[in-house]
Structure formats: C-alpha cells, structure tokens
N, C-alpha and C positions, 0 to 999 in steps of 0.2 A: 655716469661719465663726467668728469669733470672739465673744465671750461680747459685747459689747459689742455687735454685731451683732446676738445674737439677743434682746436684750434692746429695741433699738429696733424689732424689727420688732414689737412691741405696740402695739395700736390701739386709741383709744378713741374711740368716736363721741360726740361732745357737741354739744348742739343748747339755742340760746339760744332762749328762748322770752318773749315779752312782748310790749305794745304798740307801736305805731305813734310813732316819737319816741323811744322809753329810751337809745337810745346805742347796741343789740344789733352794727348794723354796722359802729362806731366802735369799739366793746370789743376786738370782732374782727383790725379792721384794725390797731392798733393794737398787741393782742399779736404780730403775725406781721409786721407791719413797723415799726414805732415810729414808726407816723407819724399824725396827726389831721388830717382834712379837715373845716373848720366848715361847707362849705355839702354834703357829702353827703348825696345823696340814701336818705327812706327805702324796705328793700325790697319791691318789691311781687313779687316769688317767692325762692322758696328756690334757697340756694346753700353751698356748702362751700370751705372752702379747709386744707393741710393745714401742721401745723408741728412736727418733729421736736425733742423737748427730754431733757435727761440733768437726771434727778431725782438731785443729786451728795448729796442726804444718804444716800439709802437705793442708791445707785447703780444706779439704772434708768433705763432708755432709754424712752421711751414716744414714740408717733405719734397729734397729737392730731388727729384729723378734725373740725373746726369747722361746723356747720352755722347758716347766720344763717334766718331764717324771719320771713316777710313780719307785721306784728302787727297791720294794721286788718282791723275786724271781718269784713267781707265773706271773705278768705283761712283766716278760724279754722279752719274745717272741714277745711284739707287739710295743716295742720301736721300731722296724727296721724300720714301717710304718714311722715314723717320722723322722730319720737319715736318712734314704736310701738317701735322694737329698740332706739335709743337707751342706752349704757351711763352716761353722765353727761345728768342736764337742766336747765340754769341760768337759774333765774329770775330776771329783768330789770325791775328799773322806776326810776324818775329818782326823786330826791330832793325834787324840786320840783313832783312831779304827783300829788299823794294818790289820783285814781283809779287812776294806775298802779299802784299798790300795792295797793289796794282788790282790783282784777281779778284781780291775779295769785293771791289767797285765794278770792274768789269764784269766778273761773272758771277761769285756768288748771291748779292746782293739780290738782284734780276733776278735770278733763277728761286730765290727764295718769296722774294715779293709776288711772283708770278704762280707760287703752289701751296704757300702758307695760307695762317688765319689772318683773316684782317686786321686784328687787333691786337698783334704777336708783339711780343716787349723785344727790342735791339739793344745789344750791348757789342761793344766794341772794345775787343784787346790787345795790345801792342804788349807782346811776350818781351822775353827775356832782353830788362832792360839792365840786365847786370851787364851787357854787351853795348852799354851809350856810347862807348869812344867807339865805337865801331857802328854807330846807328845810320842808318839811311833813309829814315823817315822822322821827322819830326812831329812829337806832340802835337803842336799847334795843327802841323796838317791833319792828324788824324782827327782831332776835339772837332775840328771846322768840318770835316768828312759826316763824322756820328751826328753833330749836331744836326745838320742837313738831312739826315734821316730819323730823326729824333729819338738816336741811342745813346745809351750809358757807354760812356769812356772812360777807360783805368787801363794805364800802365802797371805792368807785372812783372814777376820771375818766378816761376816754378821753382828756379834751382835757390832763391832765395827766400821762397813764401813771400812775395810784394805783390800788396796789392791784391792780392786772390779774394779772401774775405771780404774785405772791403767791397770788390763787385761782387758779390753774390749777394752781403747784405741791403745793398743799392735796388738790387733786381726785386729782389724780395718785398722793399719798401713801396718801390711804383707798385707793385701788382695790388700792395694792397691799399693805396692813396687811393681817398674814394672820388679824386678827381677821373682815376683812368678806369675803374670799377669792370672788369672787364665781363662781367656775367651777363652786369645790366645791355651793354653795348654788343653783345653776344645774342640776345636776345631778341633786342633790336633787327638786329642786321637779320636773324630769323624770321621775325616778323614782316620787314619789307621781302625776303624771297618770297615767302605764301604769298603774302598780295601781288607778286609779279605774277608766281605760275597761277596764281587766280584769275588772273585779267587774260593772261595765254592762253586759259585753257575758253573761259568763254567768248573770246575772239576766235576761238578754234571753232568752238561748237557753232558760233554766226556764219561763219564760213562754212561749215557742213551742213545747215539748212539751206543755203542759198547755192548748195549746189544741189541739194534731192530736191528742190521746186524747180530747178532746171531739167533732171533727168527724172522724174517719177512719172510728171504730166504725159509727155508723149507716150509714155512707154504703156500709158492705163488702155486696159483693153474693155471694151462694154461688151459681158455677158449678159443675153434675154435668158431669163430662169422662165420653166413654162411653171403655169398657173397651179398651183395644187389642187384647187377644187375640180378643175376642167379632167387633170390626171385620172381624180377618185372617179368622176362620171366615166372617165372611157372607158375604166376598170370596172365598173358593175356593167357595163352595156355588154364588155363583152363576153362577161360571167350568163347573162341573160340569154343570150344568142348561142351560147355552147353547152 
C-alpha cells in the first residue's frame, strides 16, 4: 500500500447541524458534486454521502463522511444519534434568517456540547451570502460567536460554490495540526475515565467491607461439634453390649 493510500484511508465523520431551510443539503451537494438544485427538497431524515479529497498543503488524504440531518423541530431529538461520535459538527444557518442563527446559540450549541465528544472540531456557516443586501446577521457577529467556541467560520453559497471548499479544507487542516492531535487527547481523556471508575469502584468495595463487619459479627452463630473420638467409643460400646 502506498503512503498515499494510507493517508486517504482517514475518515472523518461530519455532520451538519441546523434548521429547517439553511442550505445544510445544498452545502452538501454541492461540495461533492458541484452542482445546486433551487427547488430541493428540505430533509426530513438523516443521511450521509462520502467524498475523498488530498489536503495538497499538508499533503494528506482524508475521507470525509458527510452526514446532512433533518432541522425542523419535531426531528431535534434524534439528531444526537448522529453527532454523539461525531469527529467534525458544522453549524448552519442562512444569512437572511436571524432565528437561524439565534437557535443555533440557544439550542443547538448546548445540545451538542452536552452529547458530543470532547474534542469534537466546530465550524461555523453563514449560508447563502449571495443574499448580503438582504442579511441580518453580520460576519463580525458570527466570527466573535465561533471564535468564543473556538470554531472555524466561513461564509458561503451553495447556489454559488462560496466558500464551501475552503471550509472543509480548514476542517481538515486542524484535525490534522499536531497542536489539536486528537487521538492522543482521545486517549487521554480514556485514561483519566479508568482511573475515576478505578478509585469508584475501590471506594465501593471499602464501603462493602465496613458494612459485612457490621452485619456478619452478630449474626455468627457458635456451633459445639461433638468430639469424634468420644463418637467412635460410644459406637463400639454399643456394638459390645448388643
């Protein structure tokens, strides 16, 4: 196998998260076929599609696993299935819908911090900036937003290809900057949970001896066993006598 080889067999699960409307399966479609469909439909379940690219600054191969996820409200609940393992989660909202962006601080942030991996890469997209005379959120707020959660921000257009490559190439670069190394730090974070349920469980077990020296003592009953020797005597005496 060659270096190249083992370099794209690297997988990264990314799952776009936002509402109903932001563009998430436009973005989508778009990076992995270059193409925009204006009357598509938005989704109502989850789905993934995969697209192999060669990161040529840092020369790495990566395989990006795409997951699009349904965004009206009724579906919220079973996105987590999908993010919970999640190695990249890119937040979504349009340019011209200030709740969308609103939600994305209020709830999915939260909701995602509170089910994801620890060490999960953020990115941050402000869709379809082909609609700026029409925008109601400003760059700056959103840059000061990501940056306070320490994600990648790029403004986009699916209907124009802006921007789209550009973040995924970004996403791709942290995961492999051997400042954010996420295996080693995955590892880590493995190694302190066994030391917790280590120290749990033998606090556990100090506490279950110092309850059976409470309840074992009274409860010991003293049986007198008779004698064996004295037994075998009464058993010939009374062989003798019969």
């Amino acid at each position: 196998m060659s270096d190249d080889e083992e370099e794209i067999s690297t997988e990264l699960k990314v799952v776009l998260l936002g509402e109903s409307g932001v563009g998430k399966s436009s973005i989508i479609k778009q990076y992995v076929t270059h193409t925009f469909d204006p009357y598509i439909h938005s989704s109502i379940s989850s789905k993934y599609i995969s697209k192999e690219v060669m990161i040529e600054d840092i020369n790495k191969g990566v395989k990006f696993n795409l997951w699009d996820t349904a965004g009206q409200e009724k579906y919220r609940s079973l996105a987590k299935i999908f993010y919970k393992d999640a190695l990249i989660i890119v937040f979504v909202y349009s340019v011209d819908d200030r709740e969308s962006f609103d939600t994305l601080k209020d709830y999915w942030y939260k909701e995602v911090k509170n089910n994801c991996l620890s060490n999960v890469i953020f990115g941050v997209i402000g869709n379809k900036n082909d609609l700026y005379n029409i925008s109601k959120i400003k760059d700056e707020e959103a840059i000061e937003w990501a940056d306070s959660i320490g994600a990648i921000f790029q403004s986009t257009s699916a209907k124009s290809n802006s921007g789209i490559d550009l973040l995924f190439f970004n996403l791709a670069k942290k995961f492999f900057d051997p400042s954010y190394n996420y295996k080693k730090n995955d590892e880590e974070a493995k190694k302190l949970y066994e030391k917790k349920k280590k120290e749990e469980n033998m606090k556990k077990n100090e506490e279950n001896d110092e309850e059976e020296d409470v309840v074992r003592f009274p409860m010991v009953h003293t049986i007198k066993l008779k004698n064996t020797i004295d037994d075998n005597e009464e058993i010939q005496n009374k062989k003798r006598c019969c």
